[in-house]
C-alpha positions in Angstrom: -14.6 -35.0 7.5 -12.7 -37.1 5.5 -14.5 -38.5 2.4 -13.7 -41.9 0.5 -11.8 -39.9 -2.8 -9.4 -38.6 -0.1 -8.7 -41.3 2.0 -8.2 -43.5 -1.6 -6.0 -40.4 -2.3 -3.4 -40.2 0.8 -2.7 -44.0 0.4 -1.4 -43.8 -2.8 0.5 -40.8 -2.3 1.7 -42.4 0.9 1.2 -39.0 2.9 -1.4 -38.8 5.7 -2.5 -35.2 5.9 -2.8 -33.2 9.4 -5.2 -30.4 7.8 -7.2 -32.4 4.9 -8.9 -28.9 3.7 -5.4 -27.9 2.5 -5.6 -30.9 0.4 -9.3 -30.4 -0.7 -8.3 -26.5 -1.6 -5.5 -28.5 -3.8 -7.5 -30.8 -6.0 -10.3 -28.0 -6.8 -10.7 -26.8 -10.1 -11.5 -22.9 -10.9 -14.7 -24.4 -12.5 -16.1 -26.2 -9.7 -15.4 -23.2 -7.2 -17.8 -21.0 -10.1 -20.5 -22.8 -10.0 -20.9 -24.3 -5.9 -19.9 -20.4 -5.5 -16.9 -21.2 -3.3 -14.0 -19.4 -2.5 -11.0 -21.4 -2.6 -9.3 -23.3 -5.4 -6.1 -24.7 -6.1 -4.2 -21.6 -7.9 -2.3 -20.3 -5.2 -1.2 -23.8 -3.6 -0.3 -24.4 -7.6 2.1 -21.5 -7.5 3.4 -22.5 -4.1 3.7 -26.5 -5.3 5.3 -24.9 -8.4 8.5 -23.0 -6.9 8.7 -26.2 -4.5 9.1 -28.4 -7.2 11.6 -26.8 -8.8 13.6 -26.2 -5.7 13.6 -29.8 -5.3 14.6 -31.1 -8.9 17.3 -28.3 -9.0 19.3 -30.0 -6.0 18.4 -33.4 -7.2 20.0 -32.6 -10.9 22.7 -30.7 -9.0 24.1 -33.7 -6.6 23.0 -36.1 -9.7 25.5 -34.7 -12.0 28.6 -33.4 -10.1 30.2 -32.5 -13.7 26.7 -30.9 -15.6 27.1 -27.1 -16.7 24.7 -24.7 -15.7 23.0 -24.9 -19.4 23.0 -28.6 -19.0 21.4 -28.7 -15.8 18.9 -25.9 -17.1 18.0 -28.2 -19.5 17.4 -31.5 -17.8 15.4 -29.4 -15.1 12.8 -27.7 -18.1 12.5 -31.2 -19.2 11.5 -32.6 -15.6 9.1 -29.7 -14.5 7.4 -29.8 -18.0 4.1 -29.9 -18.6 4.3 -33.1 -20.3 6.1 -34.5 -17.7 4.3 -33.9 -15.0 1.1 -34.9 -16.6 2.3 -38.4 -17.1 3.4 -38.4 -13.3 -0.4 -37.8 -12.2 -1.4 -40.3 -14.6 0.7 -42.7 -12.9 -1.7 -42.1 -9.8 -4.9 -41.5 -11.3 -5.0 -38.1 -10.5 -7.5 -36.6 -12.6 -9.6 -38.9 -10.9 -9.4 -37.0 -7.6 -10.3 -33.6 -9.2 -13.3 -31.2 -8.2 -14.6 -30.0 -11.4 -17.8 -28.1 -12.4 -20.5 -30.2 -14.0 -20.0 -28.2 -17.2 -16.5 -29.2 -16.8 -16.6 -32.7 -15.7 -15.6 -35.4 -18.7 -13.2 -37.4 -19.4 -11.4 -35.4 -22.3 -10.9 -32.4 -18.7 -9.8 -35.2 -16.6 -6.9 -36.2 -19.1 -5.8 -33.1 -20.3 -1.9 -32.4 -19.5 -2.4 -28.6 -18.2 -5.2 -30.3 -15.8 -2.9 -33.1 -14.6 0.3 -31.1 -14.1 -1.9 -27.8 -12.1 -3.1 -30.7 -9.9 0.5 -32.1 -9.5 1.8 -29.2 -8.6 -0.7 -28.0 -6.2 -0.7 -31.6 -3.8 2.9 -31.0 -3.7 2.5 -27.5 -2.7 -0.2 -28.6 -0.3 2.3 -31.7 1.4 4.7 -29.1 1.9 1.9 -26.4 3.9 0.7 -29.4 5.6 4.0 -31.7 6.1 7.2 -29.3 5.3 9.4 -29.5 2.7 10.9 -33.2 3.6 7.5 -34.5 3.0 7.5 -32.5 -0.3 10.5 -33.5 -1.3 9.8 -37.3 -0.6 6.7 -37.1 -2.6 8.6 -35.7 -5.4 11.4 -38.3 -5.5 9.5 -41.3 -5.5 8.8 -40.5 -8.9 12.1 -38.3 -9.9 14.4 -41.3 -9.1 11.9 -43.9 -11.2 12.6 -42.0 -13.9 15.3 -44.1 -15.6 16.7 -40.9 -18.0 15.6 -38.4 -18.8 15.2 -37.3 -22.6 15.3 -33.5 -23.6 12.2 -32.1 -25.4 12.7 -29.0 -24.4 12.5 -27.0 -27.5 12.2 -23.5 -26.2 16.1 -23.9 -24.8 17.2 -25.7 -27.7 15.7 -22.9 -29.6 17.3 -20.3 -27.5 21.1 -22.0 -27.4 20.5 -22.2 -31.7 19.5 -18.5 -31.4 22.5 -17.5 -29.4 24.6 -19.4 -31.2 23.8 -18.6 -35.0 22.6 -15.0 -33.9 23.4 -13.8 -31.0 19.8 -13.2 -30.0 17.2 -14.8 -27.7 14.2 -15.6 -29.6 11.4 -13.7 -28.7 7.6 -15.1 -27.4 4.5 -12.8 -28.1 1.0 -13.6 -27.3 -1.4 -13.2 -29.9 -4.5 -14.5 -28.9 -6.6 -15.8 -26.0 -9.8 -17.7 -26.6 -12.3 -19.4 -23.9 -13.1 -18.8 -20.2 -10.4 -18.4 -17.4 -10.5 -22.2 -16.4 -10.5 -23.0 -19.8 -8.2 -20.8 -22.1 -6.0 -21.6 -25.2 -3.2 -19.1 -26.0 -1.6 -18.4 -29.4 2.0 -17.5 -29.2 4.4 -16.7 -32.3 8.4 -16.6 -31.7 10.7 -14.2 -33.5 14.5 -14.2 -33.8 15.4 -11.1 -35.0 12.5 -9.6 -36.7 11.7 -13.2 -38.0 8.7 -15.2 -37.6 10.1 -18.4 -36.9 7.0 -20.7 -35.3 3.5 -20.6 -34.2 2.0 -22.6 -31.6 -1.5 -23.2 -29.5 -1.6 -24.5 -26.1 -3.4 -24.6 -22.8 -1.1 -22.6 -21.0 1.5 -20.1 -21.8 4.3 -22.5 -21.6 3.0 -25.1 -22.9 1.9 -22.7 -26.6 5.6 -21.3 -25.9 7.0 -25.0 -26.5 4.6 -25.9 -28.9 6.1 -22.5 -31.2 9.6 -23.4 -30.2 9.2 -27.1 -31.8 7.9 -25.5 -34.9 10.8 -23.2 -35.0 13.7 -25.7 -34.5 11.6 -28.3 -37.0 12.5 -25.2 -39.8 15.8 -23.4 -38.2 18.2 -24.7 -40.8 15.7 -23.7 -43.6 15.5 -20.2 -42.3 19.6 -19.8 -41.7 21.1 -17.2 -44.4 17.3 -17.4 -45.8 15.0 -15.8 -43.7 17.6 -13.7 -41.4 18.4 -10.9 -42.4 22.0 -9.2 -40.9 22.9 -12.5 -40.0 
């Protein structure tokens, strides 16, 4: 039965859905399938939306820059997929409004959160492709890829790793120290070595986004540790 939120919903996303529980299983939150004791939530249409993406902004990025290495092209597609990135698209269409959360979950602060908004980004687009096929996917995607006038690297963790190779020789290297709160809910801790160097330290609600977060540390003092904190170098 289609409700109000979802009807709201495939207007603005211009996509009329065949199967609308493909798009309710897409904007539910771990949280609210704990406590209503449900089954499915949007994790695996996440991880589908996820690869789809990608796909999609890799042959945009490819046809869009005939002459871009493959290290350039890395690097423009990290800075589209991010976390930071995506987040702003779903802010664009009010998409933390749209969410299922638990009542414990339910506020304002959840509804805004980046790792929220991007989850939820990726999982509609993983759910217009199930429902639509990749052409719809892909025409979701682009509406807000090609409004993008440029696009401006902050992807630290590859500038990180091309100073690494470059000065060292070495990829720096991510470990997870710590892992505080529930499953819908968790902040990681992740340091980065280069060599047998502590470089950075940062907190985030995902893995990437605490990967980043250590990476921006770690280029912010780079030149302070070169011939300083490196040893062999």
């Amino acid at each position: 039965m289609l409700n109000k939120n979802q009807e709201e919903l495939q207007k603005i996303i211009d996509y009329k859905f065949n199967d609308l529980k493909i798009l309710n299983v897409a904007l539910t939150h771990k949280s609210y399938v704990i406590e209503a004791e449900e089954r499915d939530y949007n994790g695996r249409v996440e991880f589908l939306g996820d690869s789809i993406l990608s796909a999609i902004v890799a042959e945009n990025l490819y046809l869009k820059y005939p002459h871009g290495s493959e290290g350039k092209l890395s690097q423009l597609k990290a800075q589209v997929v991010s976390a930071s990135n995506l987040s702003d698209w779903a802010r664009e269409i009010n998409l933390g409004n749209y969410v299922l959360l638990g009542k414990n979950e339910d506020t304002k602060k959840t509804r805004t959160k980046d790792s929220l908004l991007c989850d939820v980004f990726e999982a509609v687009i993983g759910a217009i492709y199930l429902d639509g096929g990749f052409e719809n996917a892909k025409k979701f995607v682009l509406k807000f890829l090609d409004n993008q006038k440029e696009i401006v690297i902050t992807d630290y963790k590859s500038r990180l790793q091309e100073a690494a190779q470059s000065v060292y020789k070495e990829l720096p290297r991510y470990v997870i120290i710590k892992e505080v709160g529930p499953d819908h809910n968790k902040k990681f801790k992740v340091v980065v070595y280069v060599k047998d160097s502590l470089l950075g330290e940062g907190i985030g609600n995902s893995k990437k986004e605490a990967h980043q977060s250590a990476a921006k540390q770690a280029m912010r003092d780079f030149n302070h540790y070169i011939g300083k904190n490196i040893s062999g170098a």
